[in-house]
mmCIF file as gemmi writes it, N, C-alpha and C atoms, coordinates in Angstrom:
data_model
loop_
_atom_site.group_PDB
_atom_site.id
_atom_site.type_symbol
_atom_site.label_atom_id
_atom_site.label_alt_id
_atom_site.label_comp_id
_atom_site.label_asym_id
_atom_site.label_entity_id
_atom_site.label_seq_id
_atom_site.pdbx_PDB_ins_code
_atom_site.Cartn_x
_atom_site.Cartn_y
_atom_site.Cartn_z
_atom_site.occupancy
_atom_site.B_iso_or_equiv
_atom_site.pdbx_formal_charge
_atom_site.auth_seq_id
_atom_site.auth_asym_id
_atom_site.pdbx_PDB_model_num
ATOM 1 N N . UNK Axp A 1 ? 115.236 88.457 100.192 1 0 ? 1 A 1
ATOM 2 C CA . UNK Axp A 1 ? 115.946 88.478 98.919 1 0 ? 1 A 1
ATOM 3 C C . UNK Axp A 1 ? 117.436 88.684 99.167 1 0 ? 1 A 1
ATOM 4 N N . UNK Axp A 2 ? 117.918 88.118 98.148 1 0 ? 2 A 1
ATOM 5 C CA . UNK Axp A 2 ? 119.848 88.345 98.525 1 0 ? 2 A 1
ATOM 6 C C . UNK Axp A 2 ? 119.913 89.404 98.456 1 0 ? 2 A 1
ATOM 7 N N . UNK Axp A 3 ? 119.551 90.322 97.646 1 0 ? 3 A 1
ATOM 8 C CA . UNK Axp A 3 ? 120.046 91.724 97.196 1 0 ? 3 A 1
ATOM 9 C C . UNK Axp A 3 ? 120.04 92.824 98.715 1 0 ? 3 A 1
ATOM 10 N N . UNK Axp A 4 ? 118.916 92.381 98.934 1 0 ? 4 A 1
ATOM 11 C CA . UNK Axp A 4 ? 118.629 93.497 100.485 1 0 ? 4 A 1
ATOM 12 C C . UNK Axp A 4 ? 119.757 92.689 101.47 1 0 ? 4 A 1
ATOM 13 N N . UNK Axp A 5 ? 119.964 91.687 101.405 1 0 ? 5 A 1
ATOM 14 C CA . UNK Axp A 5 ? 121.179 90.678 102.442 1 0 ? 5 A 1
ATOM 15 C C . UNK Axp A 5 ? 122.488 91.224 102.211 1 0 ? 5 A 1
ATOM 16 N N . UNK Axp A 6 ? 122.592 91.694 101.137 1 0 ? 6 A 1
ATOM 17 C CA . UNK Axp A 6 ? 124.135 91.735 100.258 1 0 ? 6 A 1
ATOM 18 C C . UNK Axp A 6 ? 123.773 93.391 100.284 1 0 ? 6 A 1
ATOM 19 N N . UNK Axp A 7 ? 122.932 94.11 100.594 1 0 ? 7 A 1
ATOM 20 C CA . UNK Axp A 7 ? 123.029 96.005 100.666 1 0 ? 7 A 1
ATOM 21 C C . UNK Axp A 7 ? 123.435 95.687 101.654 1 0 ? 7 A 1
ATOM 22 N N . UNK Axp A 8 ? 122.699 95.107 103.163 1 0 ? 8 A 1
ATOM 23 C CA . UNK Axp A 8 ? 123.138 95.418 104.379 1 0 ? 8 A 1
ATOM 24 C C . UNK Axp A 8 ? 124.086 94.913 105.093 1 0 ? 8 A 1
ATOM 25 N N . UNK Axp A 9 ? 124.77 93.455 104.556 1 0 ? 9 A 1
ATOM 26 C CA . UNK Axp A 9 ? 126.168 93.417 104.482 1 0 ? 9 A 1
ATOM 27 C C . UNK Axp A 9 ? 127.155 94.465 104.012 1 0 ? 9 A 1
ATOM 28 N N . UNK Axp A 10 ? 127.127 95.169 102.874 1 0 ? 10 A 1
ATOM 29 C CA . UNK Axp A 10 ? 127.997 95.782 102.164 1 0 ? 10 A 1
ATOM 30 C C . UNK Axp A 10 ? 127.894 97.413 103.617 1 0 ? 10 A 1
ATOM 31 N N . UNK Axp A 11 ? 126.729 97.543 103.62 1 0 ? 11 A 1
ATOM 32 C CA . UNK Axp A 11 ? 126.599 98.669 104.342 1 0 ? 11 A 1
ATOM 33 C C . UNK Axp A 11 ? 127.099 98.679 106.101 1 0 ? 11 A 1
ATOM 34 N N . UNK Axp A 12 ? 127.217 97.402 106.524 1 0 ? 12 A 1
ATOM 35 C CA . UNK Axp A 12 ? 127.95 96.651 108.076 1 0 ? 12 A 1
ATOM 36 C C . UNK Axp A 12 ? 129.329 96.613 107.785 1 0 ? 12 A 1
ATOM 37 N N . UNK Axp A 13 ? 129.623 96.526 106.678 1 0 ? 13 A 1
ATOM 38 C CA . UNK Axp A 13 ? 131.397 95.88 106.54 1 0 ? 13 A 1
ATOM 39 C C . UNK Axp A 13 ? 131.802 97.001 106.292 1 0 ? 13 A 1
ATOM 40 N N . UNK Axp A 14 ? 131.506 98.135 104.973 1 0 ? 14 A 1
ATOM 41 C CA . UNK Axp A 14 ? 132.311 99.352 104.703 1 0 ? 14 A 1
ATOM 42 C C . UNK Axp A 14 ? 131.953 100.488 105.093 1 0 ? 14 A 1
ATOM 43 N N . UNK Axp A 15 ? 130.839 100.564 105.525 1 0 ? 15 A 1
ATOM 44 C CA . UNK Axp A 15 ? 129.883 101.877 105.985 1 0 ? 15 A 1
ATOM 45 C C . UNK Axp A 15 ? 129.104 102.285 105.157 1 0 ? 15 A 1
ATOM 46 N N . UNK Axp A 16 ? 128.496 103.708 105.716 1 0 ? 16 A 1
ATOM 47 C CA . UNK Axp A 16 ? 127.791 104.104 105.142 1 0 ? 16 A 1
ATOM 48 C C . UNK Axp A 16 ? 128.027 105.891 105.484 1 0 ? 16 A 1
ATOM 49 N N . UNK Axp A 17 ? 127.468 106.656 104.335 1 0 ? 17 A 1
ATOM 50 C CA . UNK Axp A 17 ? 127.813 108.175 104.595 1 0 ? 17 A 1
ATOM 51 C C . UNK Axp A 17 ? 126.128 108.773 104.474 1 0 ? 17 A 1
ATOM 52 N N . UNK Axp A 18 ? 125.929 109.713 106.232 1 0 ? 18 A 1
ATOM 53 C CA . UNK Axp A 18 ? 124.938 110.791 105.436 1 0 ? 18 A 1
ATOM 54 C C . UNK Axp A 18 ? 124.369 111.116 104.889 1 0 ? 18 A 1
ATOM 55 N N . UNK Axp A 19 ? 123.565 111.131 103.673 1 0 ? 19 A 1
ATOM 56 C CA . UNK Axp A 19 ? 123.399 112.201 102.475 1 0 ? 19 A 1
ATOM 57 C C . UNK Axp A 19 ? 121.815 112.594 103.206 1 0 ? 19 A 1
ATOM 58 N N . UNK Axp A 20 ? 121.292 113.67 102.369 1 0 ? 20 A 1
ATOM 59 C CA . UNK Axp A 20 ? 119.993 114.513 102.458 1 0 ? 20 A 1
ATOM 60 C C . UNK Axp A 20 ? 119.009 113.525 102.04 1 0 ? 20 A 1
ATOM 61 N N . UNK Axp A 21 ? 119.588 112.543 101.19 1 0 ? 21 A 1
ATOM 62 C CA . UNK Axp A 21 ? 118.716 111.632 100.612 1 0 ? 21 A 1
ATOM 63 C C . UNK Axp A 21 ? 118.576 110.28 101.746 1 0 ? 21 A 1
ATOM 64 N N . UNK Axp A 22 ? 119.364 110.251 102.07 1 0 ? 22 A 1
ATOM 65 C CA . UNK Axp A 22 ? 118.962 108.902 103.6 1 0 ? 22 A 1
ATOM 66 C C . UNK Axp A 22 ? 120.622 108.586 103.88 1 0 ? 22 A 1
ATOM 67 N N . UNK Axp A 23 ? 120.729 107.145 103.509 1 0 ? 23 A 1
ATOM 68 C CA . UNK Axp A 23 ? 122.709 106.543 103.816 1 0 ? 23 A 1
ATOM 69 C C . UNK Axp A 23 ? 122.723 106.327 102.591 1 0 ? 23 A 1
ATOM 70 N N . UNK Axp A 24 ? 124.232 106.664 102.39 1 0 ? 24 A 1
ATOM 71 C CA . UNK Axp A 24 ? 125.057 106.093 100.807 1 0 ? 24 A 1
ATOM 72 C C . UNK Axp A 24 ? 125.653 105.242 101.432 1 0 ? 24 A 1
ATOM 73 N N . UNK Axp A 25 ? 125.844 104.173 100.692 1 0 ? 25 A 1
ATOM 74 C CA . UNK Axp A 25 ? 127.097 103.563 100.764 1 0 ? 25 A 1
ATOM 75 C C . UNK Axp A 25 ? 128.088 103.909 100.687 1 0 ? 25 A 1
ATOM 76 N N . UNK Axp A 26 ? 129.212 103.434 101.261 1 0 ? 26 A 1
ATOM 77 C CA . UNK Axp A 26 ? 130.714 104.026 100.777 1 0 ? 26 A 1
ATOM 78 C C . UNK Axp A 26 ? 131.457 103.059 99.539 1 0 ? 26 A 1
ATOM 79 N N . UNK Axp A 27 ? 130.947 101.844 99.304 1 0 ? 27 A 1
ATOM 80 C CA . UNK Axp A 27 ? 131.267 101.165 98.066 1 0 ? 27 A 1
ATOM 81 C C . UNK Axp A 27 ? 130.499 101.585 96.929 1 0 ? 27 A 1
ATOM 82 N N . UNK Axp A 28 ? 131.46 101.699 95.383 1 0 ? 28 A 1
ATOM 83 C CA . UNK Axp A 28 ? 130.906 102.09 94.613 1 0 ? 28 A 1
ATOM 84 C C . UNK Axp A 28 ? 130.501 100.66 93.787 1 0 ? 28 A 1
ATOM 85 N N . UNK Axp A 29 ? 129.21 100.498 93.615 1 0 ? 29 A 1
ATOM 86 C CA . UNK Axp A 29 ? 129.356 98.745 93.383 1 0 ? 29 A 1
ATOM 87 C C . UNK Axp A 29 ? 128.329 98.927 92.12 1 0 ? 29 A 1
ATOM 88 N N . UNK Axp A 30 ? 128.375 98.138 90.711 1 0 ? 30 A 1
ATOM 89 C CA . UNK Axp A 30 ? 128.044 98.29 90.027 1 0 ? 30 A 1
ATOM 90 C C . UNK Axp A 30 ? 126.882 97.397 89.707 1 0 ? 30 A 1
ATOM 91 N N . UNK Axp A 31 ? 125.746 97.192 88.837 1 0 ? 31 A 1
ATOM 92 C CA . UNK Axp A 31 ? 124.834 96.086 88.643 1 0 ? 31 A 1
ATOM 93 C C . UNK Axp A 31 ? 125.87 94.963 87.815 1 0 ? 31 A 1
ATOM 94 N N . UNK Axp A 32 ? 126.786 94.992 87.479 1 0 ? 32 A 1
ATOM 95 C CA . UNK Axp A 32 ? 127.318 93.896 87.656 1 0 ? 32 A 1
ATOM 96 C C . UNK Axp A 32 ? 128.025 93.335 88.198 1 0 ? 32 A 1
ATOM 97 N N . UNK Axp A 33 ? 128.793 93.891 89.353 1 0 ? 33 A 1
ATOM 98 C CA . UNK Axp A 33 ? 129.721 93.504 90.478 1 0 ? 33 A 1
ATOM 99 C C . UNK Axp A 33 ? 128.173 92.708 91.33 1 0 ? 33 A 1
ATOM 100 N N . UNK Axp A 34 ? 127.563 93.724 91.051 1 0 ? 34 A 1
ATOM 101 C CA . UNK Axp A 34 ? 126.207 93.191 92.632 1 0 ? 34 A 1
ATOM 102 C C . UNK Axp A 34 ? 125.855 91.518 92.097 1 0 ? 34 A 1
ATOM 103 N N . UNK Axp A 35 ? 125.241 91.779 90.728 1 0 ? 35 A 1
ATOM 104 C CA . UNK Axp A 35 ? 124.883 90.14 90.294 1 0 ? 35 A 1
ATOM 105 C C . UNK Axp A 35 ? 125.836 89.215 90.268 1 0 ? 35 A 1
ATOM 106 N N . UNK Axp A 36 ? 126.835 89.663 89.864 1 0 ? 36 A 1
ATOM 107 C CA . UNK Axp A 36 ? 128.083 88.08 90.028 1 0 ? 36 A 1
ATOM 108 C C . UNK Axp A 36 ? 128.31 87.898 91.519 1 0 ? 36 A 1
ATOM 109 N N . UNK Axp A 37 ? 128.093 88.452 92.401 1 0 ? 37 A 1
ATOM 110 C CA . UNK Axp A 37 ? 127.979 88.243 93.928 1 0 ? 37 A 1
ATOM 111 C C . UNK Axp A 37 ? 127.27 87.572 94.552 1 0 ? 37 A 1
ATOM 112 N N . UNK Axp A 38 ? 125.912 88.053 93.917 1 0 ? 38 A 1
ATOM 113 C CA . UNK Axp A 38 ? 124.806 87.577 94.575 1 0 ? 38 A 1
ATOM 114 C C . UNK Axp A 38 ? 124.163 86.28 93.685 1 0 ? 38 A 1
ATOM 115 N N . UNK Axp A 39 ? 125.088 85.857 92.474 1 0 ? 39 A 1
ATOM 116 C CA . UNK Axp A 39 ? 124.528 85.144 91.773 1 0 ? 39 A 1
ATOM 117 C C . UNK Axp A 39 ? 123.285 85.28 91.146 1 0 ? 39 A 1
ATOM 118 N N . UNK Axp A 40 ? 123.117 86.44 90.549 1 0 ? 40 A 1
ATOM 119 C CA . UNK Axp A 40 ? 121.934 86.665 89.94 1 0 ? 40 A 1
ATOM 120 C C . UNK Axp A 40 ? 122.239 87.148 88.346 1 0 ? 40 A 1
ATOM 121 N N . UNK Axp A 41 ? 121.583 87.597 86.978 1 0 ? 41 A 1
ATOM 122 C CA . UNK Axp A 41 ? 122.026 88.196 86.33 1 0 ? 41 A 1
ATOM 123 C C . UNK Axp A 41 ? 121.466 89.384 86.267 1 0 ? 41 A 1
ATOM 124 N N . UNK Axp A 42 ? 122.789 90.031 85.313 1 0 ? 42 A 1
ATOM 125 C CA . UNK Axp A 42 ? 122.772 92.024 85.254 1 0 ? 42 A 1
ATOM 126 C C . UNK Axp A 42 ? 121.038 92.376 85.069 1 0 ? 42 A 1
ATOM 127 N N . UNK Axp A 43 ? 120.307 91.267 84.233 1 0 ? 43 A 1
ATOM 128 C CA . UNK Axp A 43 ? 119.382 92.34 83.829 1 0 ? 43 A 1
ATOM 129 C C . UNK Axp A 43 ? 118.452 91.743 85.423 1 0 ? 43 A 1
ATOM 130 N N . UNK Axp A 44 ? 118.346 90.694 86.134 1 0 ? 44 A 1
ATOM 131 C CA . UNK Axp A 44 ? 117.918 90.609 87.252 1 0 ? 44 A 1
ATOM 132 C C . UNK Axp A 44 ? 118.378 91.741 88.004 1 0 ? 44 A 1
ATOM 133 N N . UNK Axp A 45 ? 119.211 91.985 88.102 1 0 ? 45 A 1
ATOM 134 C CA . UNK Axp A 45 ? 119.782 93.123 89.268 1 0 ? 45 A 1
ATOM 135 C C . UNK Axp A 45 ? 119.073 94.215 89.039 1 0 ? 45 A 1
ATOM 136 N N . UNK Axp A 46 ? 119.245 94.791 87.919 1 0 ? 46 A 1
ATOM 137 C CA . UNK Axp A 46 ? 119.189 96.075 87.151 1 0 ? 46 A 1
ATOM 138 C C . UNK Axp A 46 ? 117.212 95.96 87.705 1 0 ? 46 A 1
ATOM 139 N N . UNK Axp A 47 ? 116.506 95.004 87.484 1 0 ? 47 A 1
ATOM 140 C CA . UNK Axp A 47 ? 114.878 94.486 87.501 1 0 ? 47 A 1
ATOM 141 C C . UNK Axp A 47 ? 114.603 94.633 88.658 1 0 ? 47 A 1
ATOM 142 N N . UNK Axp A 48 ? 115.544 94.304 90.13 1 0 ? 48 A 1
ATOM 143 C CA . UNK Axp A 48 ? 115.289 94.16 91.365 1 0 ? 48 A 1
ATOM 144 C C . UNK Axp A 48 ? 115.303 95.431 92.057 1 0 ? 48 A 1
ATOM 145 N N . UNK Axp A 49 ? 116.318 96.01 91.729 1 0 ? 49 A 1
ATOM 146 C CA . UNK Axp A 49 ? 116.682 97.808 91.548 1 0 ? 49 A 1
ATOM 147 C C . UNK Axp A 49 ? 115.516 98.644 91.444 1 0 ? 49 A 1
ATOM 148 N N . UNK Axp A 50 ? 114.725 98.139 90.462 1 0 ? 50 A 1
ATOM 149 C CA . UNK Axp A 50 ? 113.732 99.068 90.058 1 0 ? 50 A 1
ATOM 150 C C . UNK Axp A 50 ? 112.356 98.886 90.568 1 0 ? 50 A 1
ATOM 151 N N . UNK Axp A 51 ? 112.462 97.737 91.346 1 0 ? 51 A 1
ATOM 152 C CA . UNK Axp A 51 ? 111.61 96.999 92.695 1 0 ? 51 A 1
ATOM 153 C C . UNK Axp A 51 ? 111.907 97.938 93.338 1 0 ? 51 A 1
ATOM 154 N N . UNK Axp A 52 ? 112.63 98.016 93.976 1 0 ? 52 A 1
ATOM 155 C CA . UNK Axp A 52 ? 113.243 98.826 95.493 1 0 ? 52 A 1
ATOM 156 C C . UNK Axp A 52 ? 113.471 99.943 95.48 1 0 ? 52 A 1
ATOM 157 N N . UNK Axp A 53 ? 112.664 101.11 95.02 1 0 ? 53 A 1
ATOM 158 C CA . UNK Axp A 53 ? 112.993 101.707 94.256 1 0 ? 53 A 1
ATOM 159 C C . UNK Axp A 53 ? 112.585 103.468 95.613 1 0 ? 53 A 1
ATOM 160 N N . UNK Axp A 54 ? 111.463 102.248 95.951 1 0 ? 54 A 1
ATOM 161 C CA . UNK Axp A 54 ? 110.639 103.08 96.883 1 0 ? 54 A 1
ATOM 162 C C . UNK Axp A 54 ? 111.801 102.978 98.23 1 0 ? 54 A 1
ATOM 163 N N . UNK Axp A 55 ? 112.658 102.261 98.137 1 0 ? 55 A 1
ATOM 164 C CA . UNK Axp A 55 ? 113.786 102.501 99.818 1 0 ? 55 A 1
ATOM 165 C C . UNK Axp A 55 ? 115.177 102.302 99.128 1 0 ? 55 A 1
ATOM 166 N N . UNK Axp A 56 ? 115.516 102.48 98.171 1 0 ? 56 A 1
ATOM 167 C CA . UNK Axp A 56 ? 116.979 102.17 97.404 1 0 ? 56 A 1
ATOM 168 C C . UNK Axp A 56 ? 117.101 103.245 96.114 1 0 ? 56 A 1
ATOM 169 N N . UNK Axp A 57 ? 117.979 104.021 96.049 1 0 ? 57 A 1
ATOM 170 C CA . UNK Axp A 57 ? 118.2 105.005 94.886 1 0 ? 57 A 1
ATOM 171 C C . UNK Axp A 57 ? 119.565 104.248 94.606 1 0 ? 57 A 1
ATOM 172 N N . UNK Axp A 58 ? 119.319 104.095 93.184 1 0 ? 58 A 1
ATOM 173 C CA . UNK Axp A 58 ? 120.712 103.321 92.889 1 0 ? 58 A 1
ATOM 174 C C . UNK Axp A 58 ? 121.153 104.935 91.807 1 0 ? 58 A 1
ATOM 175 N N . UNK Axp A 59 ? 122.522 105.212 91.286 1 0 ? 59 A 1
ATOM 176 C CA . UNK Axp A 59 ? 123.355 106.051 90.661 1 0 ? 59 A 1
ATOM 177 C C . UNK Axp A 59 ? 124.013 105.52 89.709 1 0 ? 59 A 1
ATOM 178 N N . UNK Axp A 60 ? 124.525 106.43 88.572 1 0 ? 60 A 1
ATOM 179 C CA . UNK Axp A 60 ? 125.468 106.08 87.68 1 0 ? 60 A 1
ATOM 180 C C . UNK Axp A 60 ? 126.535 106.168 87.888 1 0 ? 60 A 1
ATOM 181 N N . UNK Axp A 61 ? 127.228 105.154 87.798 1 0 ? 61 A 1
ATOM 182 C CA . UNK Axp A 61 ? 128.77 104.624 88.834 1 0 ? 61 A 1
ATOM 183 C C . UNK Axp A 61 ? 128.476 103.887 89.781 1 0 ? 61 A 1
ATOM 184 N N . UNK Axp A 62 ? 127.526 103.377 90.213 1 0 ? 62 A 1
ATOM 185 C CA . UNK Axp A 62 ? 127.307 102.75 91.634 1 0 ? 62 A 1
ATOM 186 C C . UNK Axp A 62 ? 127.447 102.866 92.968 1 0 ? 62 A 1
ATOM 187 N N . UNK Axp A 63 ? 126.807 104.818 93.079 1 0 ? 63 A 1
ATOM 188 C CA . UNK Axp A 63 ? 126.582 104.859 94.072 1 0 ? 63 A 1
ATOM 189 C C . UNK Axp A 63 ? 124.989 104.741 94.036 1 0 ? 63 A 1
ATOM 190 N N . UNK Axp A 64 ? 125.042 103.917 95.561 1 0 ? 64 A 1
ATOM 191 C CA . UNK Axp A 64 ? 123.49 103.383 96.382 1 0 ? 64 A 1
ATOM 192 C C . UNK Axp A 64 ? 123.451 103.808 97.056 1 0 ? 64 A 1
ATOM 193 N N . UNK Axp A 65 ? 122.149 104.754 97.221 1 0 ? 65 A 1
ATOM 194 C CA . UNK Axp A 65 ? 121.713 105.532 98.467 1 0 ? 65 A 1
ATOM 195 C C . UNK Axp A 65 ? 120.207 104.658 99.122 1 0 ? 65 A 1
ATOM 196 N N . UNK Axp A 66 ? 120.538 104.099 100.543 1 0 ? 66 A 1
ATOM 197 C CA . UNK Axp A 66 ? 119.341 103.747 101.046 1 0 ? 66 A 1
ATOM 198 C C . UNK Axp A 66 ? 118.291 104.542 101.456 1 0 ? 66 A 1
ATOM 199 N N . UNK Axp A 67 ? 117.55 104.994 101.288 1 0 ? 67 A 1
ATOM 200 C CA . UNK Axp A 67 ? 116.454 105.856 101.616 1 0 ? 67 A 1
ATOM 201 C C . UNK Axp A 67 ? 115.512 105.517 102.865 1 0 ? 67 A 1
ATOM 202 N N . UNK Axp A 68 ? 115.587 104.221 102.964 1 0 ? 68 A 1
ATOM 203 C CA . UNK Axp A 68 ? 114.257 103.758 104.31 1 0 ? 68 A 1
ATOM 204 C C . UNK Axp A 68 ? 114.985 102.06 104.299 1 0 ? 68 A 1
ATOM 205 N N . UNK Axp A 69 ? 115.35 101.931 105.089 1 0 ? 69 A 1
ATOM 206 C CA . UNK Axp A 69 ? 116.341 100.893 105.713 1 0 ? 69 A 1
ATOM 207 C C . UNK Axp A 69 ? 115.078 100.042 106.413 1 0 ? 69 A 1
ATOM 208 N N . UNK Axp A 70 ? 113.588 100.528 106.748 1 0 ? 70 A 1
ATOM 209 C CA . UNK Axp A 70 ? 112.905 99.683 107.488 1 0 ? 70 A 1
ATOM 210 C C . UNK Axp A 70 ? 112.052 99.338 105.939 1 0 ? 70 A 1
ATOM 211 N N . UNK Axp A 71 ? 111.797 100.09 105.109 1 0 ? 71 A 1
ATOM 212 C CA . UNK Axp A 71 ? 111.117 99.727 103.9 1 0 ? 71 A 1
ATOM 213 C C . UNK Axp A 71 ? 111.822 98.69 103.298 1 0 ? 71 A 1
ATOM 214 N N . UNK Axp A 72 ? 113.043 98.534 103.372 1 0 ? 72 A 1
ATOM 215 C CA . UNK Axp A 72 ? 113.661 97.396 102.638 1 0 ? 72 A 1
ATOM 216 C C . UNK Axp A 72 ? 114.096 96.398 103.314 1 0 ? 72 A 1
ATOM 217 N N . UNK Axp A 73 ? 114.09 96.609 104.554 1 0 ? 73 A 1
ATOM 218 C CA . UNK Axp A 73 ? 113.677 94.917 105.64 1 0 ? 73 A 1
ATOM 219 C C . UNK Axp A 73 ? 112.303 94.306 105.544 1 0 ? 73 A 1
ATOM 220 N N . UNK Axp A 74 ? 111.221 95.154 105.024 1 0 ? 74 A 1
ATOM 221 C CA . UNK Axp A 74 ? 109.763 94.575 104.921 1 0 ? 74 A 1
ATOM 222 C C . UNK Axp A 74 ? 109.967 93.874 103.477 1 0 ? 74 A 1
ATOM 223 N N . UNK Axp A 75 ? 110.641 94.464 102.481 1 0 ? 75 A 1
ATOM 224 C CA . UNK Axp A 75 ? 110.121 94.021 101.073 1 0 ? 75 A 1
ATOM 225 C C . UNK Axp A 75 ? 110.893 92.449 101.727 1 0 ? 75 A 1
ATOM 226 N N . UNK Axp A 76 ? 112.278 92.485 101.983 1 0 ? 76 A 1
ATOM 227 C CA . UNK Axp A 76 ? 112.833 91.01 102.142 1 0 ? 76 A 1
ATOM 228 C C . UNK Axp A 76 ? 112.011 89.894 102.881 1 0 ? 76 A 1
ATOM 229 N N . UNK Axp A 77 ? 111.226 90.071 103.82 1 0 ? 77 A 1
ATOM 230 C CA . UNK Axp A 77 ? 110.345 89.613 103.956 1 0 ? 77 A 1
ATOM 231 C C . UNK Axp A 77 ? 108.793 88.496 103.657 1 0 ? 77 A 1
C-alpha cells in the first residue's frame, strides 16, 4: 500500500524519535497532507489509519507513532 511506502519514506528522509510507544515521526503530517501525497482521499486516509491501527498510532496534529515497523511491512504485503 502507498501509505506504509510514504510512512517509511517520511520516516528515512526526516527521522524518527524514541517514544515508550515505539518511533514517532519527526514530521507533523496531517490526513490531509498524507492523501494529497499519496493520491488518495481524506476519508481514504483517515479509513487506512484505522486499518493500521494494530502497528501505527496516528495523533491530533499529526503526530504518527509507529508501533511495530515489522507489522506494517506484513500488512503492505
Amino acid at each position: 500500500m502507498r501509505l506504509e511506502h510514504y510512512l517509511e519514506h517520511i520516516a528515512a528522509t526526516q527521522g524518527t524519535v524514541a517514544v515508550a510507544e515505539g518511533e514517532a515521526l519527526r514530521a507533523r503530517l496531517t490526513y490531509y497532507q498524507i492523501a494529497r501525497t499519496i493520491g488518495i482521499t481524506y476519508k481514504e486516509c483517515v479509513r487506512l489509519f484505522k486499518q493500521l491501527q494494530s502497528g501505527v498510532n496516528y495523533q491530533r496534529g499529526g503526530k504518527i507513532t509507529v508501533t511495530d515497523w515489522q507489522r506494517l511491512g506484513e500488512m503492505k504485503e
